[in-house]
C-alpha positions as CSV (number, residue, x, y, z in Angstrom):
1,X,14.8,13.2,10.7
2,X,11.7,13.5,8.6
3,X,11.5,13.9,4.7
4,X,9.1,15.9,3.0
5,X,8.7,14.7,-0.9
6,X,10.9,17.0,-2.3
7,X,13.9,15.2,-0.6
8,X,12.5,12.3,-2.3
9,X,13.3,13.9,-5.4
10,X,16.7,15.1,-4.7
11,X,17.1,11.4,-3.7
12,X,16.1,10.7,-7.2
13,X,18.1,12.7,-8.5
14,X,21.6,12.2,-7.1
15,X,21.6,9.5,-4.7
16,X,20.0,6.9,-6.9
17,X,21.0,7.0,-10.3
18,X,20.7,4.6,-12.4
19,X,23.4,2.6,-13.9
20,X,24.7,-0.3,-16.0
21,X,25.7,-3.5,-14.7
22,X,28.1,-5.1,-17.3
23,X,31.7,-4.7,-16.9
24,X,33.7,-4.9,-14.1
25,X,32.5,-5.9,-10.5
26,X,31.8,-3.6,-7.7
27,X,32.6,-2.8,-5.0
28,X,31.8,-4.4,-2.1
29,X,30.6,-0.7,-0.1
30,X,28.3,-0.6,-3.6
31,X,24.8,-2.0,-3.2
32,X,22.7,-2.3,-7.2
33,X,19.0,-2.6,-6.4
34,X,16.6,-3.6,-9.4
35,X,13.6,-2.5,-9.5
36,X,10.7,-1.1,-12.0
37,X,11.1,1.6,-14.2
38,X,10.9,5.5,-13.1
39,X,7.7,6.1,-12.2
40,X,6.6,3.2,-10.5
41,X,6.0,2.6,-7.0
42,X,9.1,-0.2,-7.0
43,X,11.3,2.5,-7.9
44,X,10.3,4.8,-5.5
45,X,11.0,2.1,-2.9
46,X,14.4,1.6,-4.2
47,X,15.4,4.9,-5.1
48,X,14.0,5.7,-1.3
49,X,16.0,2.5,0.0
50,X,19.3,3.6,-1.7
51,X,19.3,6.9,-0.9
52,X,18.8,6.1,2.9
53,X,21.9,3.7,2.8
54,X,23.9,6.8,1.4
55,X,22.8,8.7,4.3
56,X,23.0,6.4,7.2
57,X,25.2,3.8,6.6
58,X,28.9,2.6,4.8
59,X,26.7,1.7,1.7
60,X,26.3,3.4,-0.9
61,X,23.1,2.4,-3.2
62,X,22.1,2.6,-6.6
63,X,18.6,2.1,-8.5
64,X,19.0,-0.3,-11.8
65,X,15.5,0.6,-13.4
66,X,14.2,-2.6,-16.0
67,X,11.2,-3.8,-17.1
68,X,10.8,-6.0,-14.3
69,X,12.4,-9.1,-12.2
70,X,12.6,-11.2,-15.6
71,X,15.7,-8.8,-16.2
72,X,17.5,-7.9,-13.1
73,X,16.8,-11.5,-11.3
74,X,18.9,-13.4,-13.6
75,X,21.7,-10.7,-13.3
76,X,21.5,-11.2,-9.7
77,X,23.4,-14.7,-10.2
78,X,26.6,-12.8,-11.6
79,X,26.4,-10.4,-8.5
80,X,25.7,-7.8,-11.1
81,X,22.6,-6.8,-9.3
82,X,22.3,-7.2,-5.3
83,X,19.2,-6.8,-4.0
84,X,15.8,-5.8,-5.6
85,X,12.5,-4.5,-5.3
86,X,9.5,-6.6,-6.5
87,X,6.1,-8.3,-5.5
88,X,5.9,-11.1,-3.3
89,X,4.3,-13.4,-6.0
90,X,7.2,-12.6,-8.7
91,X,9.9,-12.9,-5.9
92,X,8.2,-16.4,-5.3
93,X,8.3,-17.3,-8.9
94,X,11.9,-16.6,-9.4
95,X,12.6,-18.3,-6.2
96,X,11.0,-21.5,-7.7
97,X,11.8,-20.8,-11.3
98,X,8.1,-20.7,-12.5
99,X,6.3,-18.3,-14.7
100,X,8.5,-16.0,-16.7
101,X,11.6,-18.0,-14.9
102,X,13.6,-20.6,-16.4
103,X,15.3,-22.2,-13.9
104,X,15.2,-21.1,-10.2
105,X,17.1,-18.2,-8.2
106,X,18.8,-17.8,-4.4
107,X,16.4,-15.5,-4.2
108,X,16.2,-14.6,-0.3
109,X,13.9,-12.1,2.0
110,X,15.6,-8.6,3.4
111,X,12.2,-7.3,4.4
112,X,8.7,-7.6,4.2
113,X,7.2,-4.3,2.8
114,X,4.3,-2.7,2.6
115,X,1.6,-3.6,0.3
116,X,-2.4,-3.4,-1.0
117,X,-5.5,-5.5,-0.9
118,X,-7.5,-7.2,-3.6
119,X,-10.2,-8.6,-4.2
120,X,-13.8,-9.4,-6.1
121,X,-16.2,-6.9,-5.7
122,X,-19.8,-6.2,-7.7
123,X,-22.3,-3.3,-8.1
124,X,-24.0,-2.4,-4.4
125,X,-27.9,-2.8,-6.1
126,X,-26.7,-6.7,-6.8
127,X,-28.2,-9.7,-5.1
128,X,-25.0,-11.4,-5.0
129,X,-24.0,-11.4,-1.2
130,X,-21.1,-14.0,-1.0
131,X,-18.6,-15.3,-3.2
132,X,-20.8,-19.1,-3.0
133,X,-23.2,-16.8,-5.1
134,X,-21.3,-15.9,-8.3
135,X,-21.0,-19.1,-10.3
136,X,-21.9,-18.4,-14.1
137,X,-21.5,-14.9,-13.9
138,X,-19.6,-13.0,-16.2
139,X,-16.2,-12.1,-15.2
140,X,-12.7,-10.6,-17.0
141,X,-10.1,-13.1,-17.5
142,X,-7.1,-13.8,-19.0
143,X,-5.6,-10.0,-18.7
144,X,-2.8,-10.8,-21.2
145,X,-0.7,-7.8,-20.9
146,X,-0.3,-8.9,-17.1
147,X,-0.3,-12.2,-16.8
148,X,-0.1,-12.2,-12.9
149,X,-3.5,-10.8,-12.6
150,X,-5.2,-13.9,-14.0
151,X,-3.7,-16.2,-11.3
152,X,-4.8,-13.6,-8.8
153,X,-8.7,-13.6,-9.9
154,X,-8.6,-17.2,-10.4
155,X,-6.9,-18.0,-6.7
156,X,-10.2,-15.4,-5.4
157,X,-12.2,-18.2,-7.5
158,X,-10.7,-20.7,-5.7
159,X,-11.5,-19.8,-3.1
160,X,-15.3,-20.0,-3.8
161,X,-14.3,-23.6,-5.1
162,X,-14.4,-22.1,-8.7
163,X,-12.5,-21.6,-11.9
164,X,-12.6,-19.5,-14.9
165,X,-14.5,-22.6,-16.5
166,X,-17.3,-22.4,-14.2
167,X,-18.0,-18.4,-15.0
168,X,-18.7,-16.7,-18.0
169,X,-15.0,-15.6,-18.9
170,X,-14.7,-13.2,-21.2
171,X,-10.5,-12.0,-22.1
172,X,-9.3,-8.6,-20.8
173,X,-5.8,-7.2,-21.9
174,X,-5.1,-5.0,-18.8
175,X,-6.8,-5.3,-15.5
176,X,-7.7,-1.6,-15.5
177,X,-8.2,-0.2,-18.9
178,X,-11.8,-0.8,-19.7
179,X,-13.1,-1.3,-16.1
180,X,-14.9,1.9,-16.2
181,X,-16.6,1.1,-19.2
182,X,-17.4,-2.7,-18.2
183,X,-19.0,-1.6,-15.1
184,X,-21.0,1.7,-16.3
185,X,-22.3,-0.1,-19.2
186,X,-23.1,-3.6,-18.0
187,X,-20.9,-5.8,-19.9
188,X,-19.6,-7.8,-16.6
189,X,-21.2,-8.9,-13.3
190,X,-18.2,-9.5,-11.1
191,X,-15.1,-7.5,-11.1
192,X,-11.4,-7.5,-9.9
193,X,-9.6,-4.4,-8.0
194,X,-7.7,-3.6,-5.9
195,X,-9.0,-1.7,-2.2
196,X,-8.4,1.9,-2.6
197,X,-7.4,2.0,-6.0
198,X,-8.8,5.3,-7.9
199,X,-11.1,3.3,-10.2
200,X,-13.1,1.8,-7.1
201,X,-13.4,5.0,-5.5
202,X,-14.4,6.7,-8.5
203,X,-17.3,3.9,-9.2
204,X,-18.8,3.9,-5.2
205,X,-19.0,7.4,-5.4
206,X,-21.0,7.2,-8.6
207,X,-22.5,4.0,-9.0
208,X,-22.0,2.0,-5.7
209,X,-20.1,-1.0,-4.8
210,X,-19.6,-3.8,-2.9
211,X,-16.2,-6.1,-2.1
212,X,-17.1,-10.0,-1.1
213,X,-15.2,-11.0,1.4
214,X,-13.3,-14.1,1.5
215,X,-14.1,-17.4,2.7
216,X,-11.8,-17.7,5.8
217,X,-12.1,-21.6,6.1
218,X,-8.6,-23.6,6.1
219,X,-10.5,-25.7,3.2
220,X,-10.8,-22.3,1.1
221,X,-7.5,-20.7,1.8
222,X,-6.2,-24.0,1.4
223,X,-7.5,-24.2,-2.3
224,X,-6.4,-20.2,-3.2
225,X,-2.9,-21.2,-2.0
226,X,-2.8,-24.3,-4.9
227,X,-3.1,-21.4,-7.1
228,X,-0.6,-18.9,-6.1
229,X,1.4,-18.5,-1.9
230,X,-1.8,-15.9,-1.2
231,X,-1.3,-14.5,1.9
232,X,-4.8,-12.3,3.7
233,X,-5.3,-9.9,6.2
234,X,-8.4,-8.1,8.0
235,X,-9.7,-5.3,6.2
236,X,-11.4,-2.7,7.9
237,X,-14.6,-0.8,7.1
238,X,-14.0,2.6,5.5
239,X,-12.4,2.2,2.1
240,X,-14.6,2.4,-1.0
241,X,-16.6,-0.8,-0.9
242,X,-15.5,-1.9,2.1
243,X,-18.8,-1.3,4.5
244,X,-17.7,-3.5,7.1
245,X,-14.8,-5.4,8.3
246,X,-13.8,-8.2,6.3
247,X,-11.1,-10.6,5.2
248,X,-8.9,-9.8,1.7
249,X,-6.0,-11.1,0.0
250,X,-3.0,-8.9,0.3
251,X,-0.2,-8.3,-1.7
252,X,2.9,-7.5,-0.1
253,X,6.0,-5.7,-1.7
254,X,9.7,-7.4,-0.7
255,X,13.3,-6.0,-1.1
256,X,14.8,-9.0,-1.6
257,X,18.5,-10.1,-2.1
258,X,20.5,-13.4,-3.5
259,X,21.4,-16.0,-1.1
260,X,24.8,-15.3,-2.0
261,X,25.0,-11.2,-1.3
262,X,27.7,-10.9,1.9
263,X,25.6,-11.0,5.0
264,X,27.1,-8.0,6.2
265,X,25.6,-6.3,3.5
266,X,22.2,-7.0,4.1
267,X,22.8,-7.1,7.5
268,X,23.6,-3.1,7.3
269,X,20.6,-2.7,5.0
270,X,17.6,-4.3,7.0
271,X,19.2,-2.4,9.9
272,X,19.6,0.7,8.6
273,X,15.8,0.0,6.7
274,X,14.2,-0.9,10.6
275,X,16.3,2.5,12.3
276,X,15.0,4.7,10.3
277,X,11.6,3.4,9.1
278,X,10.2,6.9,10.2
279,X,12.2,8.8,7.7
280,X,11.8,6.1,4.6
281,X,8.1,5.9,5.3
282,X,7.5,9.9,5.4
283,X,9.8,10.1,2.1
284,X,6.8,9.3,0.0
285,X,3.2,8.7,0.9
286,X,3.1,5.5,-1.2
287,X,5.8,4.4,1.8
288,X,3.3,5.0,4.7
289,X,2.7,1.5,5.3
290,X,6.3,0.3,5.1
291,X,6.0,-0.4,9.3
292,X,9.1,-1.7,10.7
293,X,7.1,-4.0,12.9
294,X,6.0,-6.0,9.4
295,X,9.5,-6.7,7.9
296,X,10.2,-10.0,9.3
297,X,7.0,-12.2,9.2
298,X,6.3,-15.5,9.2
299,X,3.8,-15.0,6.8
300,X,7.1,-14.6,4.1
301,X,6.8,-17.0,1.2
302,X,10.6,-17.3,0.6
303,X,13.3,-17.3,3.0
304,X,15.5,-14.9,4.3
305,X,18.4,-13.7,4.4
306,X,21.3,-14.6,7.4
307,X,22.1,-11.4,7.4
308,X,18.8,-9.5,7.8
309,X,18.1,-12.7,10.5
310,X,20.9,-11.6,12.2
311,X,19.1,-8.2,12.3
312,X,16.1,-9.2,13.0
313,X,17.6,-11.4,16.3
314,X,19.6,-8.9,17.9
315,X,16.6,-6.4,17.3
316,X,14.3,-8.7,19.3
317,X,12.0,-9.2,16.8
318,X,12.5,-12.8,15.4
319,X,10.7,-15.4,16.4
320,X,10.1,-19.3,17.2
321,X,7.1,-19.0,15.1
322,X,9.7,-17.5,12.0
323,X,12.2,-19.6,12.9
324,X,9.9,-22.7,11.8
325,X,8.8,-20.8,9.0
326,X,12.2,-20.4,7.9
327,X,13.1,-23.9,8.2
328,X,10.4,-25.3,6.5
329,X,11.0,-23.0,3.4
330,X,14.8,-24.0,3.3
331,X,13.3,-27.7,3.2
332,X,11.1,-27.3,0.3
């Protein structure tokens, strides 16, 4: 069954509340996904996620809206939160206990979700025609209300074989707010964006620009990945700055669950997630490109769960190639 987005906001409404976690346990039927607050694309995913458990399955799943990961991940080792909705890089970080994590977390794959592409871009009139071209230039840095966003610009500098030391930095609180302004009037050369987000649309259609596509060499990815686990994909022409096909980073979104959630739990939710992808994905069009085909991947940079590998065997779709993957993580 399809879902218009008015379902999505009955889901919302009574099959996703949100709800405390102190006091006493839960029950075992009851699965507590973290996420983002209302409003954000995480929730959506999670509100979507728990509502489709309701409906489909012996689950029943509610949303616990926060800040971010710093709060529900650590509640995740009392088995006050489950599972959890987050980016791939802050999954990774809790999984290693870096960044805004103290120590590390069982934090495991369910599934691989959909996400967006990144990258450097500057005005379509400039010389610059490859990344080997931008040293000295001036460029936003820092990005202090989002810390992230700095190691993502400076892994798409490494993989020129640059830093923030070899370019005219100059400190940015958001990655957004100010863009406009810093493009229109000149202040910066080389700017960070994400592919089809509304402020690069909104500048090609006016002023014209250009994304540089990654160097593709194992040397290049080699040296992004000492920054941050990048992963890339091919990027094909049509976006706004995107004239041809070419290679970006992507950032992928995960559900993810502790090590230590029963795997028939997750089991039933990457299941019931890959039976009815159709009717998540045509929830919400922010879900259109969670494709059932891209939830287990080698490309993951944690491990996953037994119970969504269990999944993903008897569905056909695991393979050697994940299997090593897998292995390899669990050996780090």
């Amino acid at each position: 069954m399809f879902f218009e987005t008015r379902k999505l906001t009955q889901w919302l409404a009574a099959g996703a509340m949100a709800v405390t976690a102190a006091g006493a346990a839960q029950a075992q039927s009851e699965v507590i996904i973290g996420s983002r607050e209302s409003g954000s694309n995480f929730y959506v995913v999670a509100a979507t996620t728990a509502a489709l458990l309701g409906e489909h399955s012996d689950l029943t799943g509610k949303v616990l809206p926060a800040a971010g990961g710093s709060v529900w991940v650590p509640m995740m080792d009392y088995r006050e939160v489950d599972m959890g909705v987050t980016s791939h890089y802050e999954a990774w970080l809790a999984w290693k206990g870096k960044g805004g994590f103290n120590a590390p977390h069982k934090m495991r794959t369910v599934v691989v979700g959909g996400g967006i592409n990144v990258g450097l871009y500057v005005m379509d009139d400039s010389d610059i025609t490859s990344r080997s071209e931008i040293k000295g230039l001036r460029m936003a840095s820092e990005y202090s209300g989002s810390p992230a966003v700095d190691d993502f610009a400076a892994a798409e500098l490494a993989n020129a074989g640059l830093s923030f030391d070899d370019m005219q930095a100059q400190p940015r609180a958001s990655l957004y707010a100010g863009q406009r302004e810093d493009v229109s009037e000149g202040r910066l050369d080389v700017f960070y964006a994400s592919v089809g987000s509304g402020i690069t649309a909104e500048l090609d259609s006016t002023l014209g620009i250009r994304f540089l596509p990654l160097d593709t060499s194992d040397e290049a990815i080699a040296r992004m990945k000492e920054v941050y686990p990048a992963v890339v994909s091919e990027v094909k022409a049509g976006p706004p700055g995107i004239d041809e096909d070419m290679t970006l980073v992507y950032l992928p979104t995960y559900l993810v669950a502790h090590a230590d959630v029963p795997e028939d739990m997750v089991y039933e939710t990457t299941k019931t997630m890959f039976e009815h992808n159709d009717e998540f994905r045509a929830a919400n069009k922010s879900l259109g490109n969670w494709l059932k085909e891209n939830f287990a991947t080698a490309d993951s940079v944690l491990p996953y769960h037994d119970g969504a590998i269990k999944y993903f065997k008897e569905a056909g779709v695991w393979t050697d190639e994940m299997q090593a993957k897998q292995d390899a993580l669990l050996a780090e």
